[in-house]
C-alpha positions as CSV (number, residue, x, y, z in Angstrom):
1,X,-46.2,-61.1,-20.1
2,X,-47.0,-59.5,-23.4
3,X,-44.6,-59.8,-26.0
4,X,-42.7,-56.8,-28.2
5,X,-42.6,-57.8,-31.9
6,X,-41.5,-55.0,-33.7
7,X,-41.6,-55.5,-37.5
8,X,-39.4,-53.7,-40.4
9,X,-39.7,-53.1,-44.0
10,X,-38.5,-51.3,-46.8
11,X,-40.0,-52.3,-49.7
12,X,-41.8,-55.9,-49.6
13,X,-39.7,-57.2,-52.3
14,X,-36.3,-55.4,-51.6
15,X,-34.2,-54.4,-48.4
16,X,-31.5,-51.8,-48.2
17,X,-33.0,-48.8,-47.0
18,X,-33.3,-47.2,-43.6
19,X,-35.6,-50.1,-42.0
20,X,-33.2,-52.3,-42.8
21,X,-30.1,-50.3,-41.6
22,X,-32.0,-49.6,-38.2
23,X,-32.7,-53.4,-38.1
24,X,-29.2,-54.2,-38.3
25,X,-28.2,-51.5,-35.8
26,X,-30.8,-52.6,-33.2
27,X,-29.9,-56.4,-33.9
28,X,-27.4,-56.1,-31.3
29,X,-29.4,-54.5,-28.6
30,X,-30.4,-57.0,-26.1
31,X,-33.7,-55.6,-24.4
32,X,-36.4,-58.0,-24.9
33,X,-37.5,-56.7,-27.9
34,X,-38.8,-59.0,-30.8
35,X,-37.4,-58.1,-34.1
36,X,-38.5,-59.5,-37.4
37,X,-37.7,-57.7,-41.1
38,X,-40.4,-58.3,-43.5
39,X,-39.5,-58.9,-47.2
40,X,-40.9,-61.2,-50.0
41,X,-39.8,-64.8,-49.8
42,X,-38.1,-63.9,-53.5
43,X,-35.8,-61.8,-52.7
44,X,-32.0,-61.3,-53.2
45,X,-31.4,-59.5,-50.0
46,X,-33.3,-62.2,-48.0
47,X,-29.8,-64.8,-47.5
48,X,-28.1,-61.2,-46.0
49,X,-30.6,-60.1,-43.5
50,X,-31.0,-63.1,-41.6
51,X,-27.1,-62.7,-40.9
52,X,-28.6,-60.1,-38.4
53,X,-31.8,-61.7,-37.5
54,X,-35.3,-63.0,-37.6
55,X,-36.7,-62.1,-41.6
56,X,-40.2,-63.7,-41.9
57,X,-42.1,-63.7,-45.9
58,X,-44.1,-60.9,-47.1
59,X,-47.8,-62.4,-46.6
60,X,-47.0,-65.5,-45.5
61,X,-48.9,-66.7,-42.7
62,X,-46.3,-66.3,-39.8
63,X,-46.1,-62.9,-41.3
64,X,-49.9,-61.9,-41.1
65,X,-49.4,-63.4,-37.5
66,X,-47.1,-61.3,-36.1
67,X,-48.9,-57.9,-37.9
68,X,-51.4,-58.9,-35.5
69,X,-49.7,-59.0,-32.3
70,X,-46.8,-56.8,-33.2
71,X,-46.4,-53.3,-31.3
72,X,-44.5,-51.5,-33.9
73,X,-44.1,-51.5,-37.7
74,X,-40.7,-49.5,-38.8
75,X,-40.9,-48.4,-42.5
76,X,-38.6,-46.6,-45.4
77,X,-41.6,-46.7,-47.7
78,X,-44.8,-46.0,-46.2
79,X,-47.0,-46.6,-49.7
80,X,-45.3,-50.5,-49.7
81,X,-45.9,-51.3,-46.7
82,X,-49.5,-51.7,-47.5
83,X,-51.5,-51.3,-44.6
84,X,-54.5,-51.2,-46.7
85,X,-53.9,-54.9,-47.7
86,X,-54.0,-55.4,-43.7
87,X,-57.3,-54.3,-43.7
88,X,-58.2,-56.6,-46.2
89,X,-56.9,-59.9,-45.0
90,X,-57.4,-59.1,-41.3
91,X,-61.2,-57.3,-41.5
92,X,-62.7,-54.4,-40.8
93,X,-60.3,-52.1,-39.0
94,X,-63.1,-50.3,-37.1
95,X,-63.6,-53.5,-35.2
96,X,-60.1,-53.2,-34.4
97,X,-59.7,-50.5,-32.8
98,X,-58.1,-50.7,-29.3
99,X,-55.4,-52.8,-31.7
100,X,-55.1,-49.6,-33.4
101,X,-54.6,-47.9,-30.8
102,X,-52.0,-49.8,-29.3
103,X,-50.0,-50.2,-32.4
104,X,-47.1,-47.5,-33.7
105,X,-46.0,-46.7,-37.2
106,X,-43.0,-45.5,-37.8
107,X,-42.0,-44.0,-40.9
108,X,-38.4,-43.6,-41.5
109,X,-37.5,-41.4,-44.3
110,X,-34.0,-40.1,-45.4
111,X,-32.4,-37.6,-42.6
112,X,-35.0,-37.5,-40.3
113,X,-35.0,-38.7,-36.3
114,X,-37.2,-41.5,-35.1
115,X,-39.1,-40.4,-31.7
């Protein structure tokens, strides 16, 4: 069976923003779902998320890995999440399209409802 990585990030060297407060939330929920928050190996938030769960190293190699194969990408701040740098380490995105297609972003600004 295909596996459900979902991957959340606020900024890549800071936490404590909406991604980070849905990650916590949906910590809990036991429905198969992978769940990984992205944030740079540096960081003082780092110790505090993995209280709640899997947190892998901005651009580390595990981290590249699972963009790859990961169905969702959950986001406070679209502009850091950098998917241009994606394209960039991973290749021409045109050659990836049915991954494209099969991945979701999610942007998750201030007061608004995720569909």
């Amino acid at each position: 069976s295909e596996r459900n990585i979902w991957l959340y990030m606020d900024r890549h060297d800071k936490a404590d923003d909406n991604a980070e407060h849905l990650f916590r939330y949906s910590a809990a929920i036991n429905d198969g779902v992978e769940r990984y928050f992205v944030v740079s190996k540096n960081s003082p938030d780092k110790k505090r998320l993995k209280k709640y769960g899997n947190v892998i190293d901005y651009g580390s190699r595990e981290h590249k890995l699972l963009a790859l194969f990961a169905s969702k990408y959950i986001t406070s701040n679209f502009l850091h999440f950098n998917i241009i740098k994606f394209q960039i380490l991973f290749g021409n995105p045109i050659k990836h399209k049915e991954k494209q297609k099969r991945n979701k972003y999610h942007y998750k600004q201030c007061n608004t409802r995720m569909n």
